[in-house]
C-alpha positions as a Markdown table, in Angstrom:
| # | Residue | x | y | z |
|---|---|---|---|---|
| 1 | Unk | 0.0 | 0.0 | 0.0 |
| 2 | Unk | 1.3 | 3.5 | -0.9 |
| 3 | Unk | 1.8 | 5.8 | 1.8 |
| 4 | Unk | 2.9 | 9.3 | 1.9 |
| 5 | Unk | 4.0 | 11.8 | 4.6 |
| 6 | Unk | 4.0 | 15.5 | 3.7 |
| 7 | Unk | 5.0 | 18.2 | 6.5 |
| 8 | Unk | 4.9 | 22.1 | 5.8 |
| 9 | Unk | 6.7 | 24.5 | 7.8 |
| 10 | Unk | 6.4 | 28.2 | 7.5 |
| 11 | Unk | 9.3 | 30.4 | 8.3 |
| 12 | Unk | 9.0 | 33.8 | 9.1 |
| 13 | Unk | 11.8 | 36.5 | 7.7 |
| 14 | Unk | 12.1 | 39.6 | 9.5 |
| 15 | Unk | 14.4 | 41.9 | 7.2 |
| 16 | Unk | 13.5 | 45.8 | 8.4 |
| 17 | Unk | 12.8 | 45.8 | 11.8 |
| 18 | Unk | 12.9 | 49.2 | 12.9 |
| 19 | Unk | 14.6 | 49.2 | 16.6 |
| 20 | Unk | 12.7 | 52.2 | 18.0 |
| 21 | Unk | 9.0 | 51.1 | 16.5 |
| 22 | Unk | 7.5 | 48.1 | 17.6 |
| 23 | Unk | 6.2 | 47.2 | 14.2 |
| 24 | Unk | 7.8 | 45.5 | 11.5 |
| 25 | Unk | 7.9 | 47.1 | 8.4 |
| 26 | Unk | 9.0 | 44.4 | 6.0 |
| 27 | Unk | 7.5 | 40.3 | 6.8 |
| 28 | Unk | 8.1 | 37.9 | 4.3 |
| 29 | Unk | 7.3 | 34.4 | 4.7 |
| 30 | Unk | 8.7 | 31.2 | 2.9 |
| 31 | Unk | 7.1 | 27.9 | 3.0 |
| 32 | Unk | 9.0 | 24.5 | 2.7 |
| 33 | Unk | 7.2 | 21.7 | 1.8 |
| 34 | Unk | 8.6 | 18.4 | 2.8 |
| 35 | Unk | 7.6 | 14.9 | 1.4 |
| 36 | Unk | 9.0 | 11.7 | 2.1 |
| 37 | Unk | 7.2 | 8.4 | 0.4 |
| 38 | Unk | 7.3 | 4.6 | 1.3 |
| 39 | Unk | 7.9 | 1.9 | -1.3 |
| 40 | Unk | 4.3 | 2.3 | -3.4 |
| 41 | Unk | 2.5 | -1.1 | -4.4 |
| 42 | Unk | 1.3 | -1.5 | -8.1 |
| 43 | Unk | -1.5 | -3.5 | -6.9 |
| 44 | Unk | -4.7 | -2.2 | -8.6 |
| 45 | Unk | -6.5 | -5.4 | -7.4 |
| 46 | Unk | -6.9 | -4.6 | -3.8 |
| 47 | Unk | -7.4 | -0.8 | -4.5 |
| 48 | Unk | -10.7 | -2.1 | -6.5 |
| 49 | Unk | -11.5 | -4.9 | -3.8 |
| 50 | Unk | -11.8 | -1.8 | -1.8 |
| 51 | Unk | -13.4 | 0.2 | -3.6 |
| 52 | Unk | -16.2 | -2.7 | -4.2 |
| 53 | Unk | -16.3 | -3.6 | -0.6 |
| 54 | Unk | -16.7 | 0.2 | -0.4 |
| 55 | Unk | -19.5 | 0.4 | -2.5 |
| 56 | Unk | -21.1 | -2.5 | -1.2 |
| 57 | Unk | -21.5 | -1.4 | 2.6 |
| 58 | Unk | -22.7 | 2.1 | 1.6 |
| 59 | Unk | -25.7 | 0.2 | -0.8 |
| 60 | Unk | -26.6 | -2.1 | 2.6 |
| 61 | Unk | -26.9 | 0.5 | 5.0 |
| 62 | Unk | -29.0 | 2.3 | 2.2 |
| 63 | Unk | -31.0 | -0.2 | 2.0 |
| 64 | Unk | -31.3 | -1.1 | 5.8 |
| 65 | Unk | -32.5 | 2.2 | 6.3 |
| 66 | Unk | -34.8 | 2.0 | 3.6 |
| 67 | Unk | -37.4 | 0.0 | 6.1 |
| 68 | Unk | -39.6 | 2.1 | 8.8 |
| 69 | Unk | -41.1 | -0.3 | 11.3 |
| 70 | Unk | -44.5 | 0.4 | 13.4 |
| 71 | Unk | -45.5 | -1.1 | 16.7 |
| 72 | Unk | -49.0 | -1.9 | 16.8 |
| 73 | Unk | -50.0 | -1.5 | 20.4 |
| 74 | Unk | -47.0 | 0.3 | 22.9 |
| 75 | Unk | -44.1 | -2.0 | 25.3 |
| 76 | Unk | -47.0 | -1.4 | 28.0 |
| 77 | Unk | -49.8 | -2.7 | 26.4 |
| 78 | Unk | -50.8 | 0.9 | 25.6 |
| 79 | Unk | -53.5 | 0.6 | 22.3 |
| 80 | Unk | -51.9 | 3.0 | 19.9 |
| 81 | Unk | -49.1 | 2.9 | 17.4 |
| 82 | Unk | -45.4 | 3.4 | 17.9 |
| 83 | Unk | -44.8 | 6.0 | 17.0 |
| 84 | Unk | -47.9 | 7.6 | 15.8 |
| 85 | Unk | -46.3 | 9.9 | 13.2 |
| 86 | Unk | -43.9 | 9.4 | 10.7 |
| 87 | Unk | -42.2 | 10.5 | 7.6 |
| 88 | Unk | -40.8 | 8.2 | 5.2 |
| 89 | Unk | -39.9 | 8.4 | 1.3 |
| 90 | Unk | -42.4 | 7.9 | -1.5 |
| 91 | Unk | -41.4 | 3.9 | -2.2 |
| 92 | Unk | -39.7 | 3.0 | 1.3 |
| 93 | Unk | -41.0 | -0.2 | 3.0 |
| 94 | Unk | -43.3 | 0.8 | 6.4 |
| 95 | Unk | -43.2 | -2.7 | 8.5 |
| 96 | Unk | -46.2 | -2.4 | 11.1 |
| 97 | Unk | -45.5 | -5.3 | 13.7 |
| 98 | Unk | -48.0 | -6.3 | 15.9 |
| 99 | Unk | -46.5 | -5.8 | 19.7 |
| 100 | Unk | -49.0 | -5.8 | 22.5 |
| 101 | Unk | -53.1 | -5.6 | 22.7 |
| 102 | Unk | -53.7 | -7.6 | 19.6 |
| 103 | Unk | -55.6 | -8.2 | 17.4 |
| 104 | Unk | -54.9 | -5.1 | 15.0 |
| 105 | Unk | -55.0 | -4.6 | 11.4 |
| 106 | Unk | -53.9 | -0.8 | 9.6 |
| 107 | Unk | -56.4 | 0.5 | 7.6 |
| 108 | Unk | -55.7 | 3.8 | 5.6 |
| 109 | Unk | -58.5 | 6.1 | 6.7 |
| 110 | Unk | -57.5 | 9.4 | 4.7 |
| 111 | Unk | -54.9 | 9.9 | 1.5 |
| 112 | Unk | -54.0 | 12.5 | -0.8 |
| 113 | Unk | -56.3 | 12.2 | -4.2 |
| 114 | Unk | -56.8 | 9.6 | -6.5 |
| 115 | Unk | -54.9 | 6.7 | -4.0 |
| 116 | Unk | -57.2 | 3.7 | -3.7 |
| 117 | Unk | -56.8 | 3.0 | 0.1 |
| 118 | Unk | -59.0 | -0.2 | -0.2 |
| 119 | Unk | -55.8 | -1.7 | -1.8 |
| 120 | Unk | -53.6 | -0.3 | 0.3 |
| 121 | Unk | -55.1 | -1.2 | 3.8 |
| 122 | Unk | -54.8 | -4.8 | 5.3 |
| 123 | Unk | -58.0 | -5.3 | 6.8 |
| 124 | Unk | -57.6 | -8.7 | 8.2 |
| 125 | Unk | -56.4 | -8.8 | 11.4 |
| 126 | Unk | -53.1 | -9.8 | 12.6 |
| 127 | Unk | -53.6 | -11.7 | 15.8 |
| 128 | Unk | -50.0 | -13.1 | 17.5 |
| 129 | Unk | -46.9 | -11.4 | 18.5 |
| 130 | Unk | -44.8 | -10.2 | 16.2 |
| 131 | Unk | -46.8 | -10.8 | 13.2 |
| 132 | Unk | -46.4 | -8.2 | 10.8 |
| 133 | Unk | -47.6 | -6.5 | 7.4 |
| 134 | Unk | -45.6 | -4.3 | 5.3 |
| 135 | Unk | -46.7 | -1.1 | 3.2 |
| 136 | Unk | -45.6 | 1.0 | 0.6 |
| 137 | Unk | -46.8 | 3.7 | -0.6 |
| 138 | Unk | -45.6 | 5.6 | -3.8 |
| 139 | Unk | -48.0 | 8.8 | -3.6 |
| 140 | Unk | -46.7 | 11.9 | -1.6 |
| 141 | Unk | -48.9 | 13.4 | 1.1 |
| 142 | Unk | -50.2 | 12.9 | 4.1 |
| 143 | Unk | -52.2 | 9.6 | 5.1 |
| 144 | Unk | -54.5 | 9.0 | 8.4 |
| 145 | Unk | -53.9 | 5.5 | 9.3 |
| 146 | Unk | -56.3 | 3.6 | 11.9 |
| 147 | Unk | -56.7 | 0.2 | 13.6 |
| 148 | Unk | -60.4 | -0.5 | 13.6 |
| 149 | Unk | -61.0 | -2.8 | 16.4 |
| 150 | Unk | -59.5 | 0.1 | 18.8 |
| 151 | Unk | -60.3 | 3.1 | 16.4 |
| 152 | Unk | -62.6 | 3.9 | 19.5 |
| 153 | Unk | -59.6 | 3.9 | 21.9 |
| 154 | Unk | -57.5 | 6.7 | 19.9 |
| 155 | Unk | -55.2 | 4.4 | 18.0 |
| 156 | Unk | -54.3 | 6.0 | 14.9 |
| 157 | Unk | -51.4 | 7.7 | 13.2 |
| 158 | Unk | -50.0 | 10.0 | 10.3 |
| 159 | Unk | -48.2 | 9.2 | 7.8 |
| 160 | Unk | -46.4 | 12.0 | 6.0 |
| 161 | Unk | -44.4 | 10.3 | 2.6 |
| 162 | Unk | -42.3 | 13.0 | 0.5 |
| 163 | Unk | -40.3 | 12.4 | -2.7 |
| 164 | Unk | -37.5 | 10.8 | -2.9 |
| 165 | Unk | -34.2 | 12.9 | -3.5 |
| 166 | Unk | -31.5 | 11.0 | -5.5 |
| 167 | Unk | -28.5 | 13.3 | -6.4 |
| 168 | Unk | -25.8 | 11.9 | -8.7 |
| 169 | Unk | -27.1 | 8.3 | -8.5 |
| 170 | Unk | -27.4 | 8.3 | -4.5 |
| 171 | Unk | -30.7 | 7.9 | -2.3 |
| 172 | Unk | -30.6 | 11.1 | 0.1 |
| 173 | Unk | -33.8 | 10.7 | 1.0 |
| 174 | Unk | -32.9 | 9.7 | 4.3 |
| 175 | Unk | -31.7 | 13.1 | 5.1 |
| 176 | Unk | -33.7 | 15.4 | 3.0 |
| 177 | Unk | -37.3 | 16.5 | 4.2 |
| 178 | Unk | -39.1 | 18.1 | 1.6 |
């Protein structure tokens, strides 16, 4: 593996200093630049293993992070959804997981125009721990989402989805609100 160790030291050079003044009247400065390199490696290969392995990591976590998961019912058997608001990217994966007070199901109550929440919703209930059903919606706006066996109880939630932001081939949309 290459490696390289640069050092740069600046060197003041006071040439008029007047004796009665206590300013200088003429500063120059020089710079020296100093390098000194180790015995380099031609070895492409594991510069592109790296790079790959590189490249590889960064798509995982992208894609680990792509996932939004939903507790249906609270840690202390609270009926409502953990957390009951959130903001995800038009396409990213919602996971609701049923975790206490069962049984729930998530049926979309509200969306923007024109989004068919019939086919969206999962009516059927999920009734043991840990089950789980996953949603994706593609439409940006805001969507009311409610359980309808504890509607009556308060347990409902907001979805807010926003468009994806992909600069130069990346996924920002884990970082960018819009």
């Amino acid at each position: 593996m290459a490696s390289l160790a640069c050092t740069a030291v600046t060197v003041p050079s006071y040439t008029a200093l007047n004796a009665g003044v206590s300013k200088v009247t003429n500063i120059s400065s020089r710079a020296r630049v100093v390098c000194s390199a180790a015995p380099i490696e031609n070895n492409w290969s594991k510069v592109a293993k790296g790079l790959v392995a590189t490249g590889a990591s960064v798509l995982l976590a992208a894609s680990a992070a792509s996932a939004a998961e939903v507790k249906l019912g609270s840690d202390t058997g609270e009926l409502i959804f953990v957390p009951n608001e959130l903001t995800v990217s038009a396409g990213e994966q919602i996971i609701f997981k049923n975790n206490a007070g069962f049984p729930h199901n998530v049926v979309i109550d509200e969306a923007p125009d024109g989004v068919d929440v019939d086919a969206l919703s999962h009516e059927d209930y999920l009734n043991a721990p840990g089950e789980s059903f996953t949603l994706t919606l593609k439409d940006k706006g805001a969507y009311a989402v409610i359980c309808e066996p504890h509607q009556g109880g308060g347990m409902k939630m907001t979805i807010n989805v926003h468009q994806r932001a992909v600069w130069f081939g990346i996924d920002c949309s884990t970082d960018v609100r819009v």
